[in-house]
C-alpha positions in Angstrom: 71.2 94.9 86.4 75.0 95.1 85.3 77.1 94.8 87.7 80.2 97.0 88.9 83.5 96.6 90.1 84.8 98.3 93.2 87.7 100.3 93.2 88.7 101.6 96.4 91.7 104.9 96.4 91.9 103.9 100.0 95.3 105.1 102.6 98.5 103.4 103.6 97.8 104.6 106.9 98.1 102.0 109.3 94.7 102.7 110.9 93.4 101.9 107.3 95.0 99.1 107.1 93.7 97.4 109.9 89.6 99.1 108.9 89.9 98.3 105.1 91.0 94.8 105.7 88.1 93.4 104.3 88.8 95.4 100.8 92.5 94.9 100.7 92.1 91.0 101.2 89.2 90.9 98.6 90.4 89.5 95.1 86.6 91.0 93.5 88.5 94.4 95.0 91.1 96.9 93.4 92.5 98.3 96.7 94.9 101.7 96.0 96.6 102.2 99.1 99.0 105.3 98.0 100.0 107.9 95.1 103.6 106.9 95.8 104.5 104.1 93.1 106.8 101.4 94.3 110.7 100.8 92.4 112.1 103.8 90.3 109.4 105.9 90.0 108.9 105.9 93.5 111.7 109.0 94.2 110.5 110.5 90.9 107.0 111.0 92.4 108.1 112.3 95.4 110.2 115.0 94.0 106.8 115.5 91.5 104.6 115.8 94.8 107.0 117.8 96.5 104.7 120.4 99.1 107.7 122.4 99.5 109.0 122.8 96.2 105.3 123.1 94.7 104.1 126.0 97.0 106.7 128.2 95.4 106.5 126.3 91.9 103.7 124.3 91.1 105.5 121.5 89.0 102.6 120.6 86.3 101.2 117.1 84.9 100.8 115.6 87.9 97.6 114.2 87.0 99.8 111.9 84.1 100.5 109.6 86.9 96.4 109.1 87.2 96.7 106.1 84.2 99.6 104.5 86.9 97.4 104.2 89.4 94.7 102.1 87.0 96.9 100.3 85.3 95.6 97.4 83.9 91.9 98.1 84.7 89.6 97.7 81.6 86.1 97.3 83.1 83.7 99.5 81.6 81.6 99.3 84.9 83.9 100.9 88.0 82.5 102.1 91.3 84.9 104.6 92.4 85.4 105.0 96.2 87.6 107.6 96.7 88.4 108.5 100.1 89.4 111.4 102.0 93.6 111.0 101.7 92.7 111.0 97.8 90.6 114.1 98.2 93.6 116.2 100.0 95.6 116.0 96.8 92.8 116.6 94.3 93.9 120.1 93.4 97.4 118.6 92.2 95.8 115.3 90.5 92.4 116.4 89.1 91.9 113.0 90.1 87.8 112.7 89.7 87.3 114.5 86.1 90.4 112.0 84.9 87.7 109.2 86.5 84.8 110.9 84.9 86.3 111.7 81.7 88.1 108.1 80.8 85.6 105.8 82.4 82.2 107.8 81.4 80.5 104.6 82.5 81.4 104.7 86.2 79.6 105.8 89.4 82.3 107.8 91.8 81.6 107.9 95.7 83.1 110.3 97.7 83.8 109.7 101.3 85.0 111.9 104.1 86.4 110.4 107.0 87.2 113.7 109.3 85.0 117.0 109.3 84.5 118.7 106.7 85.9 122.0 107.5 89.2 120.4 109.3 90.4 118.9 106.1 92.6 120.7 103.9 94.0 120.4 100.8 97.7 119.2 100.7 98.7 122.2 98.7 96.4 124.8 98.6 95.6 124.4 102.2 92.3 125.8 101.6 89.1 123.3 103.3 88.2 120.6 100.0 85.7 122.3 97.7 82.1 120.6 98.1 80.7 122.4 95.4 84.1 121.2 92.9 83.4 117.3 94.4 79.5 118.1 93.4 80.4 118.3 89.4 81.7 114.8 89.3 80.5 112.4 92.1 77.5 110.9 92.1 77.4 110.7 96.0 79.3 112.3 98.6 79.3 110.3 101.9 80.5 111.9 105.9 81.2 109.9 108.4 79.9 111.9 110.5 76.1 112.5 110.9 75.7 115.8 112.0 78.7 117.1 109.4 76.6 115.3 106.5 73.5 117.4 107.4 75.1 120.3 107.4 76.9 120.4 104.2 74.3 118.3 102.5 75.8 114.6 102.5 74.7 111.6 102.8 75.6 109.5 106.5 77.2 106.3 106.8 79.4 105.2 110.0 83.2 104.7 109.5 83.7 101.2 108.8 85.6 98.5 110.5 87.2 94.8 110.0 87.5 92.4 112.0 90.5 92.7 114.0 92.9 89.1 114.5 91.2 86.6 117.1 94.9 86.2 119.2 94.5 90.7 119.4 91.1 90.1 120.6 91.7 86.9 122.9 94.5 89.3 125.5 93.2 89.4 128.8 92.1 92.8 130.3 94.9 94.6 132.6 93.6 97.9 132.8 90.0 99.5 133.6 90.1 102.3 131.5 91.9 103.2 128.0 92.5 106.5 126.2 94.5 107.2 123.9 94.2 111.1 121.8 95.5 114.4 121.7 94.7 117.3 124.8 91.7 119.9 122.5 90.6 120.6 125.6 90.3 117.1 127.0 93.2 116.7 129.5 91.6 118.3 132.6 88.4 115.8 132.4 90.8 113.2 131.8 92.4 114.0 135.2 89.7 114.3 137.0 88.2 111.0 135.7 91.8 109.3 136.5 91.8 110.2 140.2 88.0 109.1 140.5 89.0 105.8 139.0 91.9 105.4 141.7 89.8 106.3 144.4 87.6 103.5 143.2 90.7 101.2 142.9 90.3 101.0 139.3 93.6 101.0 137.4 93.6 103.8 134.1 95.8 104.0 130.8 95.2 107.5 129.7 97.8 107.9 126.7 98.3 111.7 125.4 99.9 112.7 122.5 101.6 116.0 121.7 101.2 117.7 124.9 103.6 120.5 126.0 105.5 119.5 128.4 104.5 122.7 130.6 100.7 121.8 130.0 101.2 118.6 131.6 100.1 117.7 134.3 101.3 114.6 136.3 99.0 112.1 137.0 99.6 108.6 138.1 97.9 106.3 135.2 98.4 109.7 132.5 101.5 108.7 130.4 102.3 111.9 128.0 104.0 110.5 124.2 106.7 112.4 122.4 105.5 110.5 119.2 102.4 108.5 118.1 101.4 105.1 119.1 102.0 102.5 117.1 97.9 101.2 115.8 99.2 98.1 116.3 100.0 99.0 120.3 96.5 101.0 120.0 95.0 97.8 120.0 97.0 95.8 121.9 96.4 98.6 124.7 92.5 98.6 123.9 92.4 95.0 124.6 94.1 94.8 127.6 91.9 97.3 129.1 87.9 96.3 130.1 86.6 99.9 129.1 87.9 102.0 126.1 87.3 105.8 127.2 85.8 107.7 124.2 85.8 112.0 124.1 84.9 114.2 120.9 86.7 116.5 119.1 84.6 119.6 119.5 81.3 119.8 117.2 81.5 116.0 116.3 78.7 114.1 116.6 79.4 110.2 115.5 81.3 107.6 116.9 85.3 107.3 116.3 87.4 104.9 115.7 86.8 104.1 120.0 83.6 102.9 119.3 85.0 100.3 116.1 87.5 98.8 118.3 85.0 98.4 121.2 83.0 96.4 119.2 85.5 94.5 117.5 87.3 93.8 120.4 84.1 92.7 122.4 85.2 95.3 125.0 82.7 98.4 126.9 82.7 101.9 125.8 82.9 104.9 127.8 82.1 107.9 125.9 80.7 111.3 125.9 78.8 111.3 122.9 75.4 111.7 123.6 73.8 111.4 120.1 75.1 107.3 120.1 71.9 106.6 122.2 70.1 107.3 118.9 72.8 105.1 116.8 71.5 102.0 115.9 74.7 100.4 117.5 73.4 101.7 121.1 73.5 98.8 123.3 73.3 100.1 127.2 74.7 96.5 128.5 78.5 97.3 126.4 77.8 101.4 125.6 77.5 104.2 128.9 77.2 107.8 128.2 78.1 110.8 130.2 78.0 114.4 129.6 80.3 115.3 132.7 82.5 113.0 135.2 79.9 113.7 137.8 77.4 111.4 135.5 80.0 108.7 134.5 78.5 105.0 135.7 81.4 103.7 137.7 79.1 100.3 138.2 78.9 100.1 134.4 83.3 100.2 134.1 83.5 97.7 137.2 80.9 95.0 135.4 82.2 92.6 132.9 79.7 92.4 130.2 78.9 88.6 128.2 77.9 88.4 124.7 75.5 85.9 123.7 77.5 83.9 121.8 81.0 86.0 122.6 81.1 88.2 120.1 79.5 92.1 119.9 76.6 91.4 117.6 77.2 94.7 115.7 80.2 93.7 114.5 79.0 92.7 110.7 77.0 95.6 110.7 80.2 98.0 111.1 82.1 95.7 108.1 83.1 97.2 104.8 80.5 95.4 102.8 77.8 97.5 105.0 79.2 101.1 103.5 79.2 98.9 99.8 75.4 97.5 100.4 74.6 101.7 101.3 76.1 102.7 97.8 74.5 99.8 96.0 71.0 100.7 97.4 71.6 105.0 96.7 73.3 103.9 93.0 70.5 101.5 92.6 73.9 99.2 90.9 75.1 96.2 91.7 78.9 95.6 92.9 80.6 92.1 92.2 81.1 90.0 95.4 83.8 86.9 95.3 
């Protein structure tokens, strides 16, 4: 079986950072963070990219800077993983018939990382065209279970690297962590912060971008101007026992909540329902509730001990699980170092 080497168009987001660890840090691995070159050609590209000035004149050749990004690649056998931040500029960059079309050899995985219908092209801002991704990858992958059934995708989880042992060694200060935006959240979020202080249990409910007359005060509630840093994210998740977890309406798979639960060794709190079918359901470090009326207040109080003090799903959530699915639905094998 001839073997293939990976080639990850991965995201300079910070969050990706921290979850692609594993690929960034692997020399077997060609990790493309970003479309922005570094040095001179750096403001050129910008000005090229430009969503302003394209939306009222589409500036053409973008997809010349497609031989930049590969530079120096002259495998015959690539596995392309191109992931959602590459897929928002594909109407500019004609990104996956350049990959089809100059590497006829190579298998190209598509992987969503949001839903479907809530991500938009950077410049058309029309939802990504399945049916245009279905002409030149040879699997298209959502993170999300019940999204992948209904647009006909195949399901893997988000994954996850191990996060640094002096992140996951803080000791708890806080009962209960949250950190997201209002969609309809903030009013449960309330409600579960005054039953936690009843209970003497000490919340860190973190909300982003909300009006400052939709507020509403709340001792434990802190309401941000601008984004958390994913670097506090953590340092917040670990000093709390029990990371809160709510969905963005019609999701159905675990967030990023449930990866830093795991990593972190800490308990999840969370109302998605489907996870006690998920093969990372573990009742001892995972409680579900569908309203605050069900939430297990015994299960946020309780410490919980790993065997040998690590979550045991941990590996299972690792990049090299989402390269063992594509190896097994390519029937290929990728190079390992």
């Amino acid at each position: 079986m001839d073997k293939f080497r990976l080639i990850v168009f991965g995201d300079v987001w910070n969050v990706y950072q921290v979850a692609h660890r594993d690929w960034i840090e692997d020399p077997a691995v060609f990790y493309i963070p970003t479309f922005r070159p570094t040095g001179l050609l750096g403001p050129i590209n910008r000005l090229h990219f430009n969503p302003s000035i394209n939306r009222i004149l589409p500036l053409p050749f973008k997809p010349c800077w497609n031989g930049y990004y590969l530079r120096g690649i002259t495998d015959k056998n690539l596995c392309f993983l191109v992931t959602e931040h590459w897929l928002r500029m594909e109407s500019a960059i004609h990104l996956l018939p350049y990959l089809r079309r100059r590497y006829p050899h190579s298998r190209i995985v598509c992987f969503t990382q949001d839903m479907v219908d809530t991500i938009r092209d950077h410049y058309t801002r029309r939802p990504i065209d399945l049916e245009y991704l279905r002409q030149y990858a040879d699997l298209l992958i959502s993170y999300d279970s019940a999204d992948a059934q209904k647009h006909q995708m195949l399901y893997h989880p988000t994954v996850f690297s191990p996060i640094a042992t002096t992140t996951k060694e803080v000791q708890p200060i806080y009962d209960l962590y949250f950190l997201g935006r209002d969609k309809g959240r903030l009013t449960h979020l309330v409600n579960i912060c005054h039953e936690a202080q009843l209970r003497g249990l000490k919340c860190c409910f973190m909300m982003l971008e909300v009006p400052k007359e939709q507020q509403i005060p709340c001792e434990g509630i802190t309401y941000l101007d601008s984004p958390l840093s994913y670097a506090d994210n953590l340092r917040m998740c670990a000093q709390s026992r029990c990371i809160v977890e709510m969905l963005q309406h019609d999701a159905a798979s675990a967030t990023f909540r449930t990866w830093e639960a795991i990593m972190l060794n800490r308990k999840l709190l969370t109302d998605n329902t489907s996870i006690t079918t998920s093969e990372f359901y573990e009742p001892s470090y995972i409680s579900v509730f569908s309203e605050e009326a069900e939430i297990n207040w015994q299960f946020v109080q309780t410490d919980v001990l790993f065997p040998d003090g690590n979550n045991p799903y941990q590996q299972r959530i690792r990049p090299q699980s989402l390269v063992n699915f594509i190896e097994k639905h390519l029937n290929i094998q990728i190079e390992k170092t």
